[in-house]
N, C-alpha and C positions, 0 to 999 in steps of 0.2 A: 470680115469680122463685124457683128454687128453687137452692139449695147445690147447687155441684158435687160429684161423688163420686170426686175423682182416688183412686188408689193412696196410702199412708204413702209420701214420700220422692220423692215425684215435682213438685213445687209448679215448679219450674224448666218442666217442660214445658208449661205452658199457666200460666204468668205474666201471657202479656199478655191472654190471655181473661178471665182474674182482674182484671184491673187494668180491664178494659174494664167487668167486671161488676157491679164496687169503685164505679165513676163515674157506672155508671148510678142506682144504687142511691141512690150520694151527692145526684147534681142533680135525679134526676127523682120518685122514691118516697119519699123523707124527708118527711116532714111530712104523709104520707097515713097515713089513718089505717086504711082499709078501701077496698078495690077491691071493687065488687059483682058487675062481669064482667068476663069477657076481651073485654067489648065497647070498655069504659074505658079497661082498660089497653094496648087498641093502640095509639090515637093519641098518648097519653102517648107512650107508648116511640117511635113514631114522628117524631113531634115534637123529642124529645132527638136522633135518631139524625139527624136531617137537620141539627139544630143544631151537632152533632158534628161533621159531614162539610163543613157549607160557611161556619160562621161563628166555634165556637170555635176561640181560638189554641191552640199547641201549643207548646210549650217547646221538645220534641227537634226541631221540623222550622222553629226559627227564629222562635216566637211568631207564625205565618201555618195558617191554617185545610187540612184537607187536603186540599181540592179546589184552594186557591191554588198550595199545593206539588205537584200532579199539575201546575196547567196550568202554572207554569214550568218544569217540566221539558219540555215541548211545542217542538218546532223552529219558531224564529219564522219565517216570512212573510218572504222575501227579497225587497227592495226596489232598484228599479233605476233609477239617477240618469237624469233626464231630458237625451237628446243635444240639445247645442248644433246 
């Protein structure tokens, strides 16, 4: 991982890449002490990122992971009462 290099004054435009970078950093690299290759650190990060997407909750999307909140947004399957 390397420090972004935004512009002075600009922090507002890429917040949430910050914030995304902030987290990774937080759950998955903290307590590492030394990566020896980029062989290591993929599945790490890969790991976190699938963790990210289909089991951590999320506050802003209702404490529901955000593949939960993709598939409810999905049109349900229209069911049709069986004729007497």
């Amino acid at each position: 991982m390397t420090q972004s290099m935004g512009a002075i004054g600009s922090s507002a435009d890429n917040a949430e890449a910050e914030s995304l970078n902030a987290s990774v950093k937080r759950e998955t690299l903290q307590g590492a002490q030394n990566w020896d290759s980029e062989r290591e650190v993929r599945p790490a990060a890969f790991g976190w990122l699938h963790r990210y997407n289909t089991r951590r909750r999320h506050s802003h999307l209702g404490q529901i992971s955000p593949i939960d909140y993709e598939n409810s947004l999905l049109p349900k399957p229209a069911t049709l009462t069986h004729a007497a």
